[in-house]
Every structure is written in structure tokens, then in C-alpha cells.
Residue, then its C-alpha position, 0 to 999 in steps of 0.5 A: x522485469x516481466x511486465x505481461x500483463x496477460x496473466x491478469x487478464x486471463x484472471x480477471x476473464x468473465x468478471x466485471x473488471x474483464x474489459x478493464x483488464x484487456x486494455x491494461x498492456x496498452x496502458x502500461x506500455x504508454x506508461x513505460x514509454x513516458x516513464x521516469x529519469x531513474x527508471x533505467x536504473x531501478x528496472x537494471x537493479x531488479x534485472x540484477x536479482x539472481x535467480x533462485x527458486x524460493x524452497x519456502x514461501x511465507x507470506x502469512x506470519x510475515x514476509x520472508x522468501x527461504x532457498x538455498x543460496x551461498x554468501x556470493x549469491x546472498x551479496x548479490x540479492x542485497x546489492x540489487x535490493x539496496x540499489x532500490x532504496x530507499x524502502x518505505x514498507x515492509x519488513x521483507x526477508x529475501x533468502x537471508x537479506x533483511x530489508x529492515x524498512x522505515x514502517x514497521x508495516x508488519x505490526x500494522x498488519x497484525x492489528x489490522x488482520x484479525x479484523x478481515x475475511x480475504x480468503x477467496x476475494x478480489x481485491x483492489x489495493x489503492x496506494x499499494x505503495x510497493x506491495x507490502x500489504x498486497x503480499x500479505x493479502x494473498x497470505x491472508x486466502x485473496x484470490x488475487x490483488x491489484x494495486x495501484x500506486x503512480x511511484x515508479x521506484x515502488x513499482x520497482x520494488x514490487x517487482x523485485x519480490x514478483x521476481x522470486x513470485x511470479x505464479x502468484x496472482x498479485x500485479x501493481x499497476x503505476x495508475x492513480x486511482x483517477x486513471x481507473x474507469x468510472x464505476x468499475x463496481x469490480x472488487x470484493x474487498x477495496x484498501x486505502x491505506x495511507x491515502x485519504x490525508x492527501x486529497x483535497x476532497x476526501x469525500x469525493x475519495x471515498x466515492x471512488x473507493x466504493x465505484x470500485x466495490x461490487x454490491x456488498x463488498x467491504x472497504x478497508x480504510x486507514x488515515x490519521x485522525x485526531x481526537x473530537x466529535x463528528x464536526x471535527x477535523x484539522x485542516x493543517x495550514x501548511x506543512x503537518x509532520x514536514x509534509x506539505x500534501x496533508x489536508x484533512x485529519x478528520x475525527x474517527x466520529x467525522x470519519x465515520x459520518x463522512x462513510x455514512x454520508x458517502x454512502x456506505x454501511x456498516x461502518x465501523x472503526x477497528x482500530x486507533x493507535x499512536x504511530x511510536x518512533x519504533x514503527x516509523x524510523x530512519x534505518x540503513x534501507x532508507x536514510x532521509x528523515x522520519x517520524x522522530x525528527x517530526x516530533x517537537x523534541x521537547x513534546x512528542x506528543x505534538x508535531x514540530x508544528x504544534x500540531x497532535x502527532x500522528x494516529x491512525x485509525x482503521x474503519x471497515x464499511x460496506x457497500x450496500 
């Protein structure tokens, strides 16, 4: 694993984020050093990646890494990928090997897509998880893409596709976004997809979002939400889908009230839509429970909490 980060700050050299980006080694070098007990394993499976050098790269229909490689070499790339699993987003085709992930995160991006103007920006990319959608943001026109996600075995499997792509301008840093410096005011375009039902305080997280922003620059922000009025949102009691660090489900009304109140503009919402069994589902890549055995089985339109079953909602704003 190549884990220079001299690259970025080369990049990001003359721009608000430069002084950032020079202390970033230091960072993940003290980060590695405390690392995690499977880290060892996950860095020799990425290790384990035969070289190849891709013929074709497509990352703007989907995902999918084309060369010449025999069925030995194919096996290899599949054993070395399998040994990271489980897989969360995606899908990623690697020279032949379909890693058949648990979110269909490509039909997400499609909706979210037509919705963006990338091309040339900077962009910052909270919850990254293992980079799906970065990829898909350089695909998009980004100029280069930061993300940043704690989970070392997404950080794993980042690098395992930054093997096969190294030149392009993507890195993903194992950071919380309360690990980044105050007012960082750096990125033109700010995601954070996934991430705001799990924060105790979700206005304070929409702060955070826009100190990362430049003037002008856009947010991107998608959640689950419920249906109601700008005073509405569930507070799960305990568990919500069989997960414990759910706390606030916000309507897409409140949502934008709490955008506005926060200090943004322009805000509008672009999409809502049910999250189906097809879109999230167990599969060989990843083999724990998933959406289906989160629903009531006699009402899918509820959790097995009784609770509304899960919908996401897309919400652009900018930062004035």
C-alpha cells in the first residue's frame, strides 16, 4: 500500500487547504502507528493484488477496471479482494471480478448525479466509507477528492482500487470529520452522505460541513428522513433497523429548516426515495444481515421496530 501523501500536498499546494495538506503524513503516520488488530491482514490482502495495468478505465457510467489478465491472475484479484470483505458500497468490476456489494450505491449515484456540476472542483467527501463515490466524482470532471472515513478496513478497500489508480487524484484519509481543523473553509463542493442519523447533534454537523466550504460552494447531503412538517422528526428510542447509533430522522421540510437555520441557501431538496430490499441486500461479498431482515415481515413498510422503513432524501445548499 502506497501511503505517501506527498501527492496531495503537492495538489493541494497554493490553495486554502495547503498548510492542511503538509501535516497530513504526520497525522496518518500516528494513525498507522495505533492502528487496528486486522489491519495487518487487510494491508497484506491489498499487498496480495497482482499488478496489472488497467487498458480501460471507466468511472463515469459505473465502476469497472478492464486489462488483460489470465483466469490465475483473475483468481488472484478475486482472493485478494474477498479477503476484504465484507463490502458495503459499490458495485466495482476489477479486470473481470464482480464485487457484487451490499448497497447498490450505482443506482443511488444516478439519481443523485444529474443533480451536480463536479467538473473542475475540489471536493471533500464525509463518510466516504471505501470511496465508491469518490470514484465516481473524478468520473464526474472533480478536480480531486478527499474523503474521509475512521474505518480502517474501508481504507483498506480504497486502496485496493488506488492500486490499479494510483495517478488519479483521490485519497482517503482514516479521520473523523472533528479530526479536520476548525474553519478549514477549503472545498468547493462537501458530501455527506450517510452521516447525519448518526450524530447526536445534527445541526452542530451541518456546521461542520459548511466551515469546510469556500464561500459559494455547494453541499451535498443525504439522510434518511420521514414524512411530516418542518416540526417533525423521529427520535428513535432504541435501535432503528437494528442499529443502535440512529438518533435523528428529520422531515425533508425540518431537514431544510435546519439547512437554512444553520446558515446555508438555496436549499433544495432533489431527491426522496424508499431504499427497496433490491438496493441493500446480503450477497457473497458481504454476508451479515441487511435491509430484509430489518423489516417487519408481515409490513415492509415498517421496521422491525415498528418504525417507518428506511427513505433517503438528497438536499443540495450553498454556502453564501
Amino acid at each position: 500500500m502506497n501511503l505517501d501523501l506527498t501527492p496531495l500536498a503537492w495538489r493541494l499546494a497554493g490553495t486554502p487547504l495547503a498548510a492542511w495538506a503538509n501535516d497530513l503524513q504526520r497525522q496518518l503516520d500516528a494513525k498507522i502507528a495505533v492502528g487496528h488488530g486486522d489491519l495487518p491482514r487487510w494491508r497484506r490482502a491489498v499487498d496480495a493484488l497482482p499488478d496489472i495495468q488497467p487498458t480501460t478505465i471507466e468511472l463515469r457510467e459505473a465502476f469497472r477496471l478492464v486489462g488483460q489478465v489470465t483466469d490465475d491472475t483473475r483468481e488472484a484479484v478475486r482472493d485478494a479482494l474477498f479477503g476484504l470483505s465484507p463490502w458495503r458500497k459499490g458495485p466495482f468490476d476489477v479486470f473481470g471480478v464482480h464485487v457484487d456489494t451490499e448497497w447498490r450505491s450505482d443506482w443511488k449515484w444516478e439519481r443523485v448525479a444529474p443533480h451536480l456540476a463536479l467538473s473542475g472542483k475540489r471536493i471533500l467527501d464525509v463518510g466516504c466509507g471505501n470511496g465508491y463515490y469518490m470514484w465516481r466524482m473524478l468520473g464526474a470532471g472533480a478536480d480531486s477528492v478527499v474523503g474521509i472515513d475512521p474505518n480502517w478496513l474501508f481504507f483498506c478497500q480504497f486502496h485496493a482500487m488506488k492500486r490499479y489508480l494510483e495517478e488519479l487524484p483521490a485519497w482517503h484519509l482514516p479521520l473523523a470529520l472533528e479530526e479536520l481543523p476548525a474553519r478549514l473553509e477549503g472545498f468547493d463542493t462537501v458530501f455527506s452522505m450517510g452521516v447525519l442519523y448518526h450524530r447526536r447533534s445534527p445541526i452542530d454537523h451541518l456546521l461542520d460541513l459548511k466551515d469546510c466550504l469556500l464561500r459559494g460552494g455547494e453541499l451535498v447531503l443525504e439522510t434518511l428522513v420521514v414524512e411530516g412538517d418542518e416540526h417533525t422528526a423521529l427520535v428513535p428510542e432504541d435501535r432503528y433497523a437494528q442499529m443502535r447509533n440512529v438518533w435523528f430522522l428529520p422531515s425533508v421540510a425540518a431537514l431544510e429548516c435546519w439547512l437554512r437555520r444553520a446558515g446555508f441557501v438555496e436549499v433544495r431538496c432533489v431527491d426522496v426515495s424508499v431504499t427497496s430490499i433490491e438496493e441493500q441486500r446480503s450477497t457473497d461479498w458481504m454476508r451479515y444481515q441487511s435491509l430484509p431482515d430489518f423489516l417487519d415481515p408481515h409490513d415492509p413498510g415498517k421496521t422491525v421496530e415498528g418504525l417507518p422503513a428506511p427513505t433517503r432524501a438528497v438536499l443540495i445548499a450553498r454556502k453564501p
